[in-house]
Each structure stands twice: as structure tokens, then as C-alpha cells.
N, C-alpha and C positions, 0 to 999 in steps of 0.2 A: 686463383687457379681452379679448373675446374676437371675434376676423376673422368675418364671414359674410359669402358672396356674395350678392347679391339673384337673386331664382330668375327675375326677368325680363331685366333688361338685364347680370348678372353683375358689376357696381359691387361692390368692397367696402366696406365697414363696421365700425366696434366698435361691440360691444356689451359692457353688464353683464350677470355673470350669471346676472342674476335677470333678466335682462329676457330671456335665451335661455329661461331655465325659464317665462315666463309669455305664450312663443310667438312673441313678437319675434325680430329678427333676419331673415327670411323674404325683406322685400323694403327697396329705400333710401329707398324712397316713395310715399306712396299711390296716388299717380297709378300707378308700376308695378303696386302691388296691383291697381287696378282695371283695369290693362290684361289679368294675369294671370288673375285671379279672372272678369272680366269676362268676357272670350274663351273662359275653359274653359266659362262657362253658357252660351256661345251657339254652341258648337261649334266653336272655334278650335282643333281638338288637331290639329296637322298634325307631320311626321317633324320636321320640323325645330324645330320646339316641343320636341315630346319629347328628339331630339337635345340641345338646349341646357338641357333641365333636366337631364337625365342627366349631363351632363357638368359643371355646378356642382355638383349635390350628389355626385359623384364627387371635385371636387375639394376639397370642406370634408370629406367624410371623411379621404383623401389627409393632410391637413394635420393630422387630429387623431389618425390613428390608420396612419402611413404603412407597417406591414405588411400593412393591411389587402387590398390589391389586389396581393400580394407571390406570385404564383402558387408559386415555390421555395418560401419560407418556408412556405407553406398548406399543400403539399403534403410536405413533408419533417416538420411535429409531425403530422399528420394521418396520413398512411400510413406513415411510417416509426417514429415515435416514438409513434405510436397514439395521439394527444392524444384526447378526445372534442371533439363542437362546442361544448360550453358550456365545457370548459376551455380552448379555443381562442378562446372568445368574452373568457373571464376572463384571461388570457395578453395577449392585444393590448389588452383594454379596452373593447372596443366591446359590441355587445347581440347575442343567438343571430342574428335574423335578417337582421343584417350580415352577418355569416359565411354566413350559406345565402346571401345573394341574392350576396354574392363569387364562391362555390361556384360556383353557377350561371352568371354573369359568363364566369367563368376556365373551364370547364366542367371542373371538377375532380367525377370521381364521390365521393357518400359511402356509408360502409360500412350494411349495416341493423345494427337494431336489437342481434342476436343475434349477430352479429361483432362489434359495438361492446364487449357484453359479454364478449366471451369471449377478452377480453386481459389480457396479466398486468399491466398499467395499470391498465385496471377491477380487475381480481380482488385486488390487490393492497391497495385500502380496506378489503377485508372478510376478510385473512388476518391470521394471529396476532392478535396484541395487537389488533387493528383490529375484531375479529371481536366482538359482544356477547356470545357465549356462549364465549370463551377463557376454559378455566382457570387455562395454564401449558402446554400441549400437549397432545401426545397420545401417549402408549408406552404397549404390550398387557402390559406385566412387571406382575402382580399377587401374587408371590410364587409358591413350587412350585408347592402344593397351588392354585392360582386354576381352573385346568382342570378339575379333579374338583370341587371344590368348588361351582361356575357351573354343573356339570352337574347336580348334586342338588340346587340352588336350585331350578330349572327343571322338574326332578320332581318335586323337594314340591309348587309353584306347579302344576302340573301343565297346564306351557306357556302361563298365562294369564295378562295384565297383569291386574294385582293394585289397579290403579286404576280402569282402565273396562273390564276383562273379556276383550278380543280375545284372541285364540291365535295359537299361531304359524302355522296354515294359513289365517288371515284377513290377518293383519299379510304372510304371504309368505316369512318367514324367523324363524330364532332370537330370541327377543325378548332384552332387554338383562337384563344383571342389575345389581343398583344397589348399593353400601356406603352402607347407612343412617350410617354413621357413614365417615366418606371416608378410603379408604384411605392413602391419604400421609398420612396422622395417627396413623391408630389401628394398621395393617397388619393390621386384625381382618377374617379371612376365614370367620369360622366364619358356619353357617348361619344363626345369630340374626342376623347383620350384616349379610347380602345378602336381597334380594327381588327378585321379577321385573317389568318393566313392558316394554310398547310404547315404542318410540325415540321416539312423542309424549311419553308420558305422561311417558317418562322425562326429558326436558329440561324439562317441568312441574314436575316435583316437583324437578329440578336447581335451579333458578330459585328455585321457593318455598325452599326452602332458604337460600338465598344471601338473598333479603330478608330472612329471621329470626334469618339467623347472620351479619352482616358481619363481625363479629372473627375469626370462626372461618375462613370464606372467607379472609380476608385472611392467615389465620396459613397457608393453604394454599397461595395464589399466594408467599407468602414462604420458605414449606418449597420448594417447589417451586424459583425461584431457588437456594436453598440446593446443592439436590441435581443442580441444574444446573452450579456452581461444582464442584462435589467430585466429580461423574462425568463431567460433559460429559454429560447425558442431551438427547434431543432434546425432551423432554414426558413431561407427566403430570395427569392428569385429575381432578377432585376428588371424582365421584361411584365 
């Protein structure tokens, strides 16, 4: 069974809870309904009406969710621990815009949008293993000869993605060069095994790749672990 206060005279009540989900609960008796219901159509909203709604459904939330009006607690996940408001929503329980109308309540500022983002709370869903396009990391070591080699890819290509054509004074910078065949497998640098693409085109054909080769891909996130055990390496890429 579950307590409600009647939003007119503040009586409590049980209810089931299927009777809370099918809207029940609100008030102890019609006659309240229609005092409540009554007087809002006919212009009854006075300070002290409001006062006393606000202050029951103040206090069934209170009861159901008693961090929720907890100014310390709000502000200690919030600013200090960088929570977001829907993880702050899912943390206590309650729904986003309990938390904002709290926020506003308590007059606790929120961060925008683009701070929200750019903590390592957010940013930390989408790093490493989190990330969809994680191979296994990322280290620049492609063997000696990777330097010379990535340069004459680039000049045979003669600086142009080899997929949809851009150059490097379109794209802005060096375009990528790719191991058709991934190096943490094959350690094959020679010019047959490298081509040039756009850093779009390039995680395009990374991708396509990986849906045609799952076994292979995987023998590579496992190489990869491997070479992490026997060097302590930070990462390594698969294209």
C-alpha cells in the first residue's frame, strides 16, 4: 500500500498501486475533488491554496524520495562529483523534472549544456573500450621503415583519398594512410599493403572492414591484449 495526502484538506490515505497508476490517490473524497477541482474553474487560486498544494506534494515526494529536497546532497553529486541531471534523476529515483523544479526550489545553479559535456564523467562513457570505434588503443610504433614508407604511399596516391578523391589541401592536413591488411597481424608495410584515405573515408572502410572480418578483427583486439601483457604497451590500432 502506498500513503497519499489529499491535495485539498492534506488527509492521508492508502492506496494500491495500480490505483496510484490509474490516477487515484489525488484526493480522500469527492466532495474534496469537487471542492478542489470546483474552485480552480471558478477562480479560487489564492496564495494560500497554492501554499498548501505545494506543501503536500512537497511532502509525498519528501516521503518517497527523501534526498530529493537535500540542498548538500544536490549540490555535492551535482557540482562536485559532476553527476549529470538525469543521472541525478536515476541516482534518487525520482523523474528529470523533479530535479529541475528541486534545482530551482533550492536555487541551486545548473551547468549548460557544453560544461555538462566536458567532464570526465561525461567523457569517460565514450573512452577506451566504451568508445565504438576502440580497437585496442592507440601507439604511432608501425615498425622503422612506417615513416618513409607513409610517405611514398602518399606520393604514389598523389595526396588523394583513394575513396572519394579529396586531397590534402581540401581535407586541411596529411590524409591517413591505412594497412589493407592490419598491421598488428601481418607487420606488412610494404607499398602494396598501404593506401591513402580521408580520416572520413578512413573509419568507413575501418568499419566495413570489421563487419566482413569478425574473426579477423577479433584475432586483433586479442593480439593486441597479447602485446599488452608482454610489453605493457598503451594501444594499437587495427588499420
Amino acid at each position: 500500500m502506498i500513503k497519499r495526502n489529499c491535495l485539498y484538506c492534506g488527509k492521508e490515505r492508502e492506496y494500491y498501486p495500480s490505483q496510484i497508476k490509474n490516477g487515484q490517490g489525488k484526493y480522500c473524497s469527492a466532495s474534496c475533488k469537487g471542492k478542489y477541482e470546483g474552485g480552480g474553474r471558478i477562480g479560487d487560486y489564492t496564495s494560500e491554496r497554492y501554499s498548501k498544494i505545494k506543501e503536500v506534494k512537497r511532502a509525498n515526494l519528501l516521503e518517497k524520495y527523501p534526498n530529493l529536497y537535500n540542498k548538500e546532497y544536490l549540490h555535492l553529486r551535482y557540482h562536485e562529483q559532476m553527476f549529470s541531471i538525469k543521472e541525478l534523476a536515476d541516482d534518487i529515483g525520482c523523474s528529470i523534472s523533479a530535479i529541475q523544479n528541486a534545482f530551482k526550489e533550492l536555487d541551486i545553479k545548473t551547468r549548460d549544456l557544453k560544461a555538462s559535456k566536458n567532464t570526465d564523467r561525461y567523457l569517460d562513457k565514450y573512452r577506451g573500450e566504451n568508445n565504438w570505434w576502440w580497437s585496442g588503443g592507440t601507439v604511432q610504433y608501425r615498425g622503422k621503415n612506417w615513416r618513409k614508407q607513409s610517405r611514398l604511399a602518399r606520393e604514389r596516391d598523389r595526396d588523394t583519398c583513394q575513396r572519394c578523391g579529396k586531397t590534402k589541401e581540401q581535407v586541411g592536413k596529411n590524409l591517413d594512410v591505412h594497412h589493407i591488411s592490419p598491421h598488428i597481424l601481418s607487420n606488412d608495410n610494404s607499398l602494396e599493403n598501404l593506401i591513402t584515405y580521408c580520416p572520413s573515408c578512413h573509419k568507413i572502410v575501418e568499419w566495413e572492414w570489421r563487419q566482413v572480418n569478425p574473426e579477423l578483427y577479433q584475432e586483433c583486439i586479442e593480439r593486441w591484449k597479447q602485446l599488452e601483457r608482454e610489453k605493457n604497451l598503451e594501444g594499437l590500432p587495427v588499420g
